[in-house]
N, C-alpha and C positions, 0 to 999 in steps of 0.2 A: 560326576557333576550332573545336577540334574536345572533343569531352566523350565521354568514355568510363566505362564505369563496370565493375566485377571484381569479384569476392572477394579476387583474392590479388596479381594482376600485370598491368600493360599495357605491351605495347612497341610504340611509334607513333615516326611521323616527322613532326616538325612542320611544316607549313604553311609556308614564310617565316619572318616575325616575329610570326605570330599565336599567341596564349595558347594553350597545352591545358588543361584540367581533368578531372581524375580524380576521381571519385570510388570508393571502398575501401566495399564491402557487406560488410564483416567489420570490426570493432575491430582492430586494430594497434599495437601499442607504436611502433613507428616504421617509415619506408620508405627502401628501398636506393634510389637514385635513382646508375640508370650512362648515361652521357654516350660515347656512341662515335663522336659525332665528334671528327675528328682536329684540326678548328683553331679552331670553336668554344665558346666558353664557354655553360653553360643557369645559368635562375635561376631560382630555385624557394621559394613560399610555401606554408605549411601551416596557414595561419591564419584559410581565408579569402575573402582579399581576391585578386584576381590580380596574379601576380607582375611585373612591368617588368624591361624588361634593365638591369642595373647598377642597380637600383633598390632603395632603401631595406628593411631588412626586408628583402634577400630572400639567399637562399644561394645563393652560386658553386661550378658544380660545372667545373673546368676541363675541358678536350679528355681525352678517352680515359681517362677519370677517373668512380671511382664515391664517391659519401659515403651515409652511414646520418646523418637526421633524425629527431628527436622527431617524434611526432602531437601529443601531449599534448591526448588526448582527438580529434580532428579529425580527420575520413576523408574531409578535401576536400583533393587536389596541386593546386598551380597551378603551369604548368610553360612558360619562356618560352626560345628561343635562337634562333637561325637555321637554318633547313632541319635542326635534327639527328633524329638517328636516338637514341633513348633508350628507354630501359627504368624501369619502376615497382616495386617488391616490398612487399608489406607485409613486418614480418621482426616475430617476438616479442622 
């Protein structure tokens, strides 16, 4: 597990299959979360709790693929895939 903490953005490459967690030292309406690996899916909670692969609660960000998430309120990513290479953005 690896924890990292920012004001605005982290881009780490995950461990295997182990959880990362971010935490955001600024409020944020929401975060960009981009996915560069090519054949990997990431899964990602913002509520919390840490995120599981394919697991309940949590958002699928596919291969090579970015989505923008609510905080709602919460400046904790829990961010889960295999070996990928990803990036974090707060965005307002």
């Amino acid at each position: 597990m690896s924890t990292d903490s920012a004001i605005k953005s982290v881009s780490n490459t995950l461990s295997t299959t182990t959880v990362d967690t971010i935490t955001l030292n600024q409020k944020w309406e929401a975060v960009e979360i981009t996915n560069a690996d090519a054949t990997n899916a990431l899964y990602v909670r913002v509520d919390g709790t840490a995120a599981t692969a394919a697991g309940d609660d949590c958002t699928m960000i596919l291969p090579a693929s970015s989505k923008v998430i609510a905080l709602g309120g919460s400046t904790t990513v829990s961010i889960i895939g295999n070996g990928n290479v990803y990036s974090c953005e707060g965005v307002k």
